[in-house]
N, C-alpha and C positions, 0 to 999 in steps of 0.2 A: 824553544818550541812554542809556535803559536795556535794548536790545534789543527786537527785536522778532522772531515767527517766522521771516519770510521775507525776503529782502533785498528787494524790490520796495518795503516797506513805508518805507524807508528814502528820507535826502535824497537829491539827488540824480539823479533823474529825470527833469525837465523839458527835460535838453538843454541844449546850446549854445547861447547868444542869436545867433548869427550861425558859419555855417561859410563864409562868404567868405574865399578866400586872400588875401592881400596882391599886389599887384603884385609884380613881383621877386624873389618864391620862390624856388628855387630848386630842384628833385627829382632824385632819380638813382632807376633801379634795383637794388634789393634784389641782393646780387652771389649771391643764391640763385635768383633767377629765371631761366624759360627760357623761351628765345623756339621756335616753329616757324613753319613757312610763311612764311620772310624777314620773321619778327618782325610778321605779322598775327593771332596767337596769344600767350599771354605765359600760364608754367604760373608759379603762387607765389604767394606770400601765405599771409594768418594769418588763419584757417586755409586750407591751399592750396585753388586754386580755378583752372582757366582764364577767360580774360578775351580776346575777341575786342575786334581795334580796328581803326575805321575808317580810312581813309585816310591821314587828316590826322594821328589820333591814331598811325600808324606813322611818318608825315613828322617829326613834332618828337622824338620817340623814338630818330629811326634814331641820333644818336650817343649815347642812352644815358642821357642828362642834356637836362633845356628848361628854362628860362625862366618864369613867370606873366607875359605881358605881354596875354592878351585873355581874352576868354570861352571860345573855341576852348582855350588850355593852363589856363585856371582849370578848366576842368569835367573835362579830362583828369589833372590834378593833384591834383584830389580828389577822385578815383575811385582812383585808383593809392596814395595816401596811405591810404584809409580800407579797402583790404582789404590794406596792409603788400607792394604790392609795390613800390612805389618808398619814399622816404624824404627827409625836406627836407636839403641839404646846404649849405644857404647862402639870402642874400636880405637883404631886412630888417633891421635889431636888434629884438629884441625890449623887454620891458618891460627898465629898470634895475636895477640892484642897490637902486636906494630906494625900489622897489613890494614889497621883499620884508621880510618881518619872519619872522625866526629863531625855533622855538621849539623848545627844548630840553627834554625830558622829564627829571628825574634823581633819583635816591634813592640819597641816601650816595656816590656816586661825585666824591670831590672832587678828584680829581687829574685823573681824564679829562675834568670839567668846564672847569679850569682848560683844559688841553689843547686841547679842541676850540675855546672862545672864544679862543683867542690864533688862531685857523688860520680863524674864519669869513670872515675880510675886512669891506670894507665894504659895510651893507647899510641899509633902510631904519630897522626895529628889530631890538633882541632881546630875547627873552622868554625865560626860566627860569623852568622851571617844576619848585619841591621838592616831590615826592610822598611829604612826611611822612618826612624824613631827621632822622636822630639828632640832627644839630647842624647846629643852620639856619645861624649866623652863621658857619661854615663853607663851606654853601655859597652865601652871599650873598658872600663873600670873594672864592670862585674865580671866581663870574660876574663881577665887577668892577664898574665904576664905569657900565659903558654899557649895563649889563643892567638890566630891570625884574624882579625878582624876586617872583614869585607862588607862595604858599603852599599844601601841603593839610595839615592840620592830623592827619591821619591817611593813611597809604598807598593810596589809588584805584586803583592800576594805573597803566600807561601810555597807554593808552586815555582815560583822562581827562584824566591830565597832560597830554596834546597839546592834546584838547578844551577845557580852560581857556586855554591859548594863544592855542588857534585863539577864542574868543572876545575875548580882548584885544586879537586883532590889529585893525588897521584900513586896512593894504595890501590890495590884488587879489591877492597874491601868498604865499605859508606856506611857509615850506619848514621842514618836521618833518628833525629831526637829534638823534640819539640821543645820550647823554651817552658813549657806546664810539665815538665815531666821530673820525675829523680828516678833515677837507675836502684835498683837495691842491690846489696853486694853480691858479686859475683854475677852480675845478670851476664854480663857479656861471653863469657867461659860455655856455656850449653849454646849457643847462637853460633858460636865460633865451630863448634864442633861438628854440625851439620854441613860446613862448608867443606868435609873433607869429603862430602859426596859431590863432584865436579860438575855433575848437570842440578847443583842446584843453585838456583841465579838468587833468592830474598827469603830470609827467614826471620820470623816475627817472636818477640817476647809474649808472654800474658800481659796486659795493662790492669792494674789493679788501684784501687782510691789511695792515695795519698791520707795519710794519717795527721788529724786526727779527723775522723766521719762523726761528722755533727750533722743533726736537723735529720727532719722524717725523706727531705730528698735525699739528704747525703747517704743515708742508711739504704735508701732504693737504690741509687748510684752503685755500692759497695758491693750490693748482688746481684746489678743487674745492669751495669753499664754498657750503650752501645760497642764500647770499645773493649771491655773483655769477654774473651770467647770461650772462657772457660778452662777449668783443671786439665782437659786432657789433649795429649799434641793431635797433632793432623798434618795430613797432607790439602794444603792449601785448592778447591780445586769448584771454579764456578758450579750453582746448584747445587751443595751438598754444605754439610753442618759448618764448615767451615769454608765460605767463597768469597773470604775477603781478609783483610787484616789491615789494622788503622794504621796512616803514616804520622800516628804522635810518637812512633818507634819500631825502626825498622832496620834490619841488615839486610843490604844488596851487593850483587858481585856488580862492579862500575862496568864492568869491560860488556853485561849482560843488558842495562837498564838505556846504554846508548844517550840518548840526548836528557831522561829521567822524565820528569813529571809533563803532564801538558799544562803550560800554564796558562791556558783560557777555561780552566775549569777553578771553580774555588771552590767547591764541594765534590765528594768525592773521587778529586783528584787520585786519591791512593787505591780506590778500586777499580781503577781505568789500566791503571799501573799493575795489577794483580794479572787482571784479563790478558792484558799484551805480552806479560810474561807469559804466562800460561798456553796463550793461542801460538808463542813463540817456538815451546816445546820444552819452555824449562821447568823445572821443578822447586817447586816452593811449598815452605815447612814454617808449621805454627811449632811454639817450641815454650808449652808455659811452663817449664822447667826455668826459666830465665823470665824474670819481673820487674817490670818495670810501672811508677807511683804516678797516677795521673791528680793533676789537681782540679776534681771536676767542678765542674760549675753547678751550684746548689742555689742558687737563688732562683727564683719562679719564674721569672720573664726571658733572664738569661739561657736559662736550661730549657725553658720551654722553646724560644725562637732556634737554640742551636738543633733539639730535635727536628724541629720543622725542615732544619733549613738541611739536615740527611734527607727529608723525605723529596724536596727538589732536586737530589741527584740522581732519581732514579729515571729523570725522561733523559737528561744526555747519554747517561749510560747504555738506557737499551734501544736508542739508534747507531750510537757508535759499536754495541755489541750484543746482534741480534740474539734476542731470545736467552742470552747468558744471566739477565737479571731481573726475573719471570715471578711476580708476587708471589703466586703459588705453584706447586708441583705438582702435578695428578693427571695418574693413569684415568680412564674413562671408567675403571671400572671403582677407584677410590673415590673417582669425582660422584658418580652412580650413592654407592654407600655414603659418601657425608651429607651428602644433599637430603637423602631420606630419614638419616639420623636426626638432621636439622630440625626437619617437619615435627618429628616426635610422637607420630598417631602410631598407636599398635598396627596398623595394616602398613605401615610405611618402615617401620621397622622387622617385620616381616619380608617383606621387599626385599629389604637391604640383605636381609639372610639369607633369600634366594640370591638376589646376584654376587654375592662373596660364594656360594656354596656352585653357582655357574664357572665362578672366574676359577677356582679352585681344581676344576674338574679340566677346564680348557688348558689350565697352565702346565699340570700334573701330565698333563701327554706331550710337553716339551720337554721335560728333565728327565734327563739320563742319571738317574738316582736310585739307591735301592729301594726306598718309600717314596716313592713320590708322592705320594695325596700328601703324607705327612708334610714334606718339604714345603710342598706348593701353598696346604694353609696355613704352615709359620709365614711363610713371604706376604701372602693375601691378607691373615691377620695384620702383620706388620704396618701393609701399605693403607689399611684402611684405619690404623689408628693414628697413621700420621697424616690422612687425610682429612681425619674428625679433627685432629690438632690443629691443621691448618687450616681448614675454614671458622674453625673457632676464632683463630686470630685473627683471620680476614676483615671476620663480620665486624670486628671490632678496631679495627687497625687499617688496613687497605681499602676496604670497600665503605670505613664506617657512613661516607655522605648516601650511600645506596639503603644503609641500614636503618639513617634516619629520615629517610624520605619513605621508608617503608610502614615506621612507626607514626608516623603522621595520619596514614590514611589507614592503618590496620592494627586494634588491639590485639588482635593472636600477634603480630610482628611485635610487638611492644615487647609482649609477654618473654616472645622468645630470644629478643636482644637483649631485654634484662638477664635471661637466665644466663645464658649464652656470657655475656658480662663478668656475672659472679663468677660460675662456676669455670670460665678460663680465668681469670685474677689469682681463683685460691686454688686450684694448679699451677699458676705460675708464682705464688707465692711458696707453695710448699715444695718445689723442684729447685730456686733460690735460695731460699732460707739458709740454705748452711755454707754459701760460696766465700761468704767472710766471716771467718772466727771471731774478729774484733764486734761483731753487730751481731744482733737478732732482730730483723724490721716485723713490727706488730702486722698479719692478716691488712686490718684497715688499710691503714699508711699505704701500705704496698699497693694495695690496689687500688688507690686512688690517685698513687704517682703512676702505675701500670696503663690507667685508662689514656689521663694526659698524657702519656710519651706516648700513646698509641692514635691519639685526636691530634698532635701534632704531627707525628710523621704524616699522617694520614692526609692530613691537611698541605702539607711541603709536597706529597707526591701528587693529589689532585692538582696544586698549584704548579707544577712543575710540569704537567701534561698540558695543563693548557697552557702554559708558557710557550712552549713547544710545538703547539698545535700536533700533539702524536696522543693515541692509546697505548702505544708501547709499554708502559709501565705496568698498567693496568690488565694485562691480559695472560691470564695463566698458560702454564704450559705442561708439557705431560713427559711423562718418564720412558725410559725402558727397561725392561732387566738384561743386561750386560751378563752372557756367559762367557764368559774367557777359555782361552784353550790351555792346553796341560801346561805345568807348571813343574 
């Protein structure tokens, strides 16, 4: 595959041969979700949404967790599953470890080859794939005796190295693994098991730092790596907590992913791959039940240029998929409240409490709820402090060349990028802090690794618009609230 404009045009598409559950599922809800009206209401999901259920659908619910055993919980189970607000926690086994064939991408990395193939386990095949390394018979060496070793005669990228893989394979099953990676035990057993739900095409491990975490980056890395998304699963689903997942480790159904990667992209390749699934109609599941050890890059130049170079994948992406990879999210009435929060004058915060206490009132005569006011200013609280969240980031992260051309010509702007600075740092210090048991990264540190991964992306994404000649990247986008019908 040599790209194409738009992701639409891509494999991919056709959908799930079958979204029938299995018998014996097993679902819980999302421990984000919130029930009102004695749990006849249910707020959450990806992207959040209320969801009315009937009768029956509050009966199997009431402890939390139900069963797949008729048509009554198959239809309530995937419903709750396909807008992420339950999630499967048992049932079935899914496919085996001998539906799956390994394929390894690698150039010149012959020790973490060796590495990761002592830690895959057992699986159906393995495929290495050398993308034009110095010394082949090197790494035909590290892959060993049970690898099938496949050559490119010149360097393609990683994009292709997989896509040759993924052509050799002849399992239902691919799971793409980086030559920086090690599996921990049993990673592959929780991955596997998501696949006994049929409409789901790619399910992702957690990536967590590779041991041992030295150095004040490595210790940032350990809690706050672009590539881990965190303790709790998800349903995989653009604009929401979880709209992506890294291809340093990934399980896909082959039969789903079609021709695989495009390989005219060399940065975020694997979220282009997310999108196409998704707009295809399949379903895809973060799963950090199942871990896998990345070996980050800690060195300052290094680590610096690879942030950047995320932050230039954000102009192909949102021409090939409008509006799916929008810096920010916000309703008019969030974007309203953070804006005036920003300013910080008593009269402007004031302000803000009128239009949270307007939106509150207009909302509360759309839901069919027994309290509405109540319902309506959890939702409106909600969305205006994830609004404040994100323009905090913004100022310092997406928009930061806006923020210093601000502080140039204005000391109240000064004043309030600095604060702005601090005080999202030791928020996102104290929200990380506890993501790796192995580390406790110092306040400082953190926030000074916090800024620069936030001046490089920032940097990769201004660079990457105007590479492009598009605003795309650049330009937010606004939400809705999703009522679902009964359930």
């Amino acid at each position: 595959m040599h790209g194409t404009p738009v992701g639409d045009e891509h494999a991919g598409e056709q959908g799930p041969a079958s979204t029938v559950l299995p018998e014996g599922l097993r679902v819980a809800l999302d421990r984000r979700t919130r029930s009102v009206d004695d749990g006849a209401v249910l707020l959450g999901g990806a992207p959040p949404r209320m969801l009315r259920l009937a009768r029956a659908g509050r009966d199997l619910l009431a402890p939390g967790a139900f069963t797949v055993d008729g048509p009554t919980s198959r239809a309530l189970a995937r419903r709750l599953l396909d807008v992420g607000i339950a999630h499967p926690v048992g049932g079935p086994a899914g496919p085996g470890p001998d539906a799956v064939t390994v394929v390894v991408p690698v150039k010149d990395r012959v020790d973490g080859l060796a590495r990761l193939v002592a830690a895959v386990g057992e699986v159906g095949a393995l495929v290495v794939v050398d993308d034009g390394s110095a010394d082949p018979a090197a790494i035909r060496a590290a892959a060993g005796p049970r690898a099938r070793v496949l050559r490119h005669g010149r360097s393609r990228g990683a994009s292709a190295a997989r896509n040759t893989g993924l052509r050799a394979a002849s399992t239902p099953l691919v799971a793409f693994l980086d030559s920086d990676v090690v599996p921990e035990p049993g990673w592959l057993a929780p991955l596997l098991a998501v696949f006994a739900d049929p409409a789901v095409a790619l399910a992702a491990p957690r990536i967590v730092a590779l041991a041992p975490v030295v150095g004040w980056l490595g210790r940032y890395e350990a809690v706050h790596s672009s590539l881990d998304l965190g303790p709790d699963p998800a349903l995989v689903v653009p604009r929401s907590r979880v709209a992506y997942v890294p291809s340093a480790a990934v399980v896909v159904r082959r039969e789903a992913v079609g021709d695989g990667f495009d390989e005219a992209m060399h940065v975020a390749e694997d979220v282009d791959l997310v999108l196409r699934l998704h707009a295809g109609g399949h379903r895809l599941r973060y799963v950090p039940d199942a871990r896998v050890a990345h070996d980050h890059r800690t060195t300052l130049r290094a680590w610096w240029w690879r942030k950047a170079q995320y932050g230039t994948g954000a102009a192909p992406l949102a021409l090939r998929h409008h509006g799916a990879v929008p810096p920010m999210v916000l309703s008019p009435t969030s974007a309203a409240v953070a804006a005036l929060a920003l300013v910080g004058r008593p009269w402007a915060l004031a302000a803000a409490g009128v239009v949270g206490a307007v939106a509150v009132e207009r909302l509360s005569r759309r839901l069919d709820v027994r309290r509405p006011r109540t319902t309506a200013a959890r939702l409106v609280g909600l969305g205006a402090l994830g609004a404040v969240s994100q323009t905090a980031d913004a100022v310092t992260r997406h928009y930061w060349p806006l923020s210093l051309a601000a502080c140039a010509v204005s000391r109240r702007a000064r004043r309030r990028v600095l604060a702005v600075a601090l005080a999202e740092g030791a928020v996102d210090w104290w929200r990380h802090r506890g993501r790796d048991a192995r580390v406790r990264p110092d306040p400082v540190s953190h926030l000074l690794a916090h800024r620069l991964d936030d001046l490089a992306y920032g940097a990769g994404l201004w660079w990457g618009a105007a590479a492009h000649r598009t605003a795309a990247p650049l330009l937010p986008s606004g939400p809705a609230l999703r009522v679902g019908p009964n359930g």
